[in-house]
C-alpha positions as CSV (number, residue, x, y, z in Angstrom):
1,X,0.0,0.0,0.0
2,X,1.4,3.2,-1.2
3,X,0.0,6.6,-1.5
4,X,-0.3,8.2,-4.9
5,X,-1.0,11.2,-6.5
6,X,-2.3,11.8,-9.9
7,X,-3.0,15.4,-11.7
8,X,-6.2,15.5,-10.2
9,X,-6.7,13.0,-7.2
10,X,-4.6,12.3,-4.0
11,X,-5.6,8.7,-3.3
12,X,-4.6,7.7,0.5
13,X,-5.0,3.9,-0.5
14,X,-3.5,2.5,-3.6
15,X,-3.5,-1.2,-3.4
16,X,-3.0,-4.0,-6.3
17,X,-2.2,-7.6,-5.8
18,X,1.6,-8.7,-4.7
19,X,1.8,-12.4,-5.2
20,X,-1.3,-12.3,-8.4
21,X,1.2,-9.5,-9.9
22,X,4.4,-11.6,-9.5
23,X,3.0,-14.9,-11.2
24,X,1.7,-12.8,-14.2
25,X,5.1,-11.6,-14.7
26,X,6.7,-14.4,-14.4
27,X,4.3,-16.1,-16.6
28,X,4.5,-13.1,-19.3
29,X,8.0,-14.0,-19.2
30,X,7.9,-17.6,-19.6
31,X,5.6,-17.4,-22.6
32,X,7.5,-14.6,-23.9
33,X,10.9,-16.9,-23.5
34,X,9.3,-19.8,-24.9
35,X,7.9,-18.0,-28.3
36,X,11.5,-17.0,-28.6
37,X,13.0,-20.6,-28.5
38,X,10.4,-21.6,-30.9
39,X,11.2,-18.6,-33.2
40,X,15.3,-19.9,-32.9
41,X,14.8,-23.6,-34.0
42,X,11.9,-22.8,-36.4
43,X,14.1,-22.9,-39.3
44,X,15.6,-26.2,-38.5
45,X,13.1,-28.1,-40.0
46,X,15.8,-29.2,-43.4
47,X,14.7,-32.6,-43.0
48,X,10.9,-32.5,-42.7
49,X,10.0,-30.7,-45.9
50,X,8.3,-27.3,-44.3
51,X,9.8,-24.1,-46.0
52,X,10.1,-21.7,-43.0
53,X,11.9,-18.2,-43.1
54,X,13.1,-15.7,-41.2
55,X,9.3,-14.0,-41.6
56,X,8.2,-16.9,-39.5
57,X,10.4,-16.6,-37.2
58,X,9.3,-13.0,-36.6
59,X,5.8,-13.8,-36.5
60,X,6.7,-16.1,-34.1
61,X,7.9,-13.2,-31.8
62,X,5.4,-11.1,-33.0
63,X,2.8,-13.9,-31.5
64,X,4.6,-13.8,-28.3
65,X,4.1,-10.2,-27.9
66,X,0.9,-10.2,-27.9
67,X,0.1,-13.5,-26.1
68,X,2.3,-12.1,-23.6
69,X,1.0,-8.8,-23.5
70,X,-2.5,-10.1,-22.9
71,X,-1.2,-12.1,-20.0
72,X,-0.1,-8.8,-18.5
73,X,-3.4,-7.5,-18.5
74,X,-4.0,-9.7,-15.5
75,X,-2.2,-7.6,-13.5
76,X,-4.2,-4.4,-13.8
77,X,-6.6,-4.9,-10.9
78,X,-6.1,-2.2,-8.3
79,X,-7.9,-0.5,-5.7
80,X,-7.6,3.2,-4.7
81,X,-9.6,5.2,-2.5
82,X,-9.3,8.7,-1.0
83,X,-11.3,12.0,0.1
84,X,-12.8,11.5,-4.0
85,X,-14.2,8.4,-3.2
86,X,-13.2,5.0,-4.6
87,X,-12.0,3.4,-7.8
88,X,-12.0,0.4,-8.7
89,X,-9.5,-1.4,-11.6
90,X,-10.5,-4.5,-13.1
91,X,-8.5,-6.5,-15.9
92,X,-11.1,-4.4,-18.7
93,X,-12.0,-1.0,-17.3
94,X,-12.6,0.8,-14.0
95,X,-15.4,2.3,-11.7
96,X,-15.3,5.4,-9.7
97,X,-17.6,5.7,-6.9
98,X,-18.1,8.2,-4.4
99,X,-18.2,7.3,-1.1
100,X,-22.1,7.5,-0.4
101,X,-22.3,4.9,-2.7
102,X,-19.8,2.6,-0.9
103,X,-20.7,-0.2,2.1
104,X,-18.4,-2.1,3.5
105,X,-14.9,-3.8,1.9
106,X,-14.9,-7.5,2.7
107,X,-14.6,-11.2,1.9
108,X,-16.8,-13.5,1.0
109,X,-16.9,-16.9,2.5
110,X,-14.5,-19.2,0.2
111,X,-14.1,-16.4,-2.6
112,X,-10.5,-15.8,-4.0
113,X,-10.8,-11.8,-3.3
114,X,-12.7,-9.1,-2.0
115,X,-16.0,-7.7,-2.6
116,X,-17.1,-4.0,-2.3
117,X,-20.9,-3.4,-1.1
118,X,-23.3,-1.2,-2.6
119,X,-26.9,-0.8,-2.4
120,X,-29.3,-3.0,-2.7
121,X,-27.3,-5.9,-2.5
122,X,-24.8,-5.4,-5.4
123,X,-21.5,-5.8,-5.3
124,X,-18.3,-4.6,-6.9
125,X,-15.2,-7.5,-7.3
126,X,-12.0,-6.1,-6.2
127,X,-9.4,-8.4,-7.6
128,X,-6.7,-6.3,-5.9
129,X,-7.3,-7.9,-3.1
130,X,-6.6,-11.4,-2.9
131,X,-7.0,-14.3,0.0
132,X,-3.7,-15.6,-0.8
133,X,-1.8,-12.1,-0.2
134,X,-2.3,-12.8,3.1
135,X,-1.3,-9.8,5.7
136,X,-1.2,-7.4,2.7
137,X,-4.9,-7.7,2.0
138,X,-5.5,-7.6,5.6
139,X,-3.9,-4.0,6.2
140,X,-5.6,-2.6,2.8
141,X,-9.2,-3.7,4.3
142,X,-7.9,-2.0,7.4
143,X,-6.7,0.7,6.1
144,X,-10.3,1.1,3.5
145,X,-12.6,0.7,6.5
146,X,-10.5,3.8,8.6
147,X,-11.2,5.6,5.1
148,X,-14.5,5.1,5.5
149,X,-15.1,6.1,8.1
150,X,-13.6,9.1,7.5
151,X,-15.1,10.0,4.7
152,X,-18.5,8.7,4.5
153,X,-20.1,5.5,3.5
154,X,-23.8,5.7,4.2
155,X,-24.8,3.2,2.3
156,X,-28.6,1.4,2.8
157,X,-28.5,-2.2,2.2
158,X,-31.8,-3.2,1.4
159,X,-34.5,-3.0,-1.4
């Protein structure tokens, strides 16, 4: 958890995965390695007949770009909060909320990360925060509910 400050927001909170962030990487990294050493032997196919060149061998690369660079999308999620309300980052796209719109941050029972309340029973996934990051997802939910209830949050619950 770090503060940051963009142009127009100062956001107290700033929270993304650690360990979901890490395995992307290194999985990016793998896939991008591996479309490499495919791209190096491509051409030594002599003695079965197929007629690959040096094009191949960049579109090979080329494919590993862009499988990789899909992977890294994974890593987007983040959640920030501050006096602006919240925003949340998912893999495609984000949602700002302000903070009369906000229950409370917590886990569901046997899901892989939090959920943020809303009214009327809706929720908002926050893939930032996983189970498996352990004291790190612990202190942001800390550290979101003393936001809270600094700056608001009264939310109705039902229907």
């Amino acid at each position: 958890m770090t503060a940051h400050t963009t142009s127009t927001t100062e956001w107290e909170l700033d929270v993304q995965s650690v360990k979901m962030r890490r395995w992307i990487i290194i999985g990016a990294s793998v896939l991008m390695l591996g479309h490499i050493g495919a791209a190096l032997v491509l051409r030594g196919g002599e003695y079965t007949g197929a007629n690959l060149r040096l094009a191949d061998q960049i579109a090979m690369i080329a494919i590993g770009l862009v499988v990789s660079g899909f992977t890294l999308l994974y890593a987007r999620p983040r959640l920030r909060a501050g006096a602006a309300g919240v925003e949340v980052r998912k893999v495609f796209g984000e949602r700002r909320l302000s903070w009369d719109e906000v229950g409370d941050l917590s886990f569901d029972h046997g899901g892989p990360w939090a959920r943020l309340e809303l009214p009327h029973d809706e929720y908002v996934p926050v893939a930032a925060l996983q189970v498996r990051d352990g004291q790190h997802a612990v202190d942001a939910v800390d550290s979101f509910r003393e936001l809270r209830a600094r700056y608001g949050g009264r939310v109705g619950t039902g229907g």
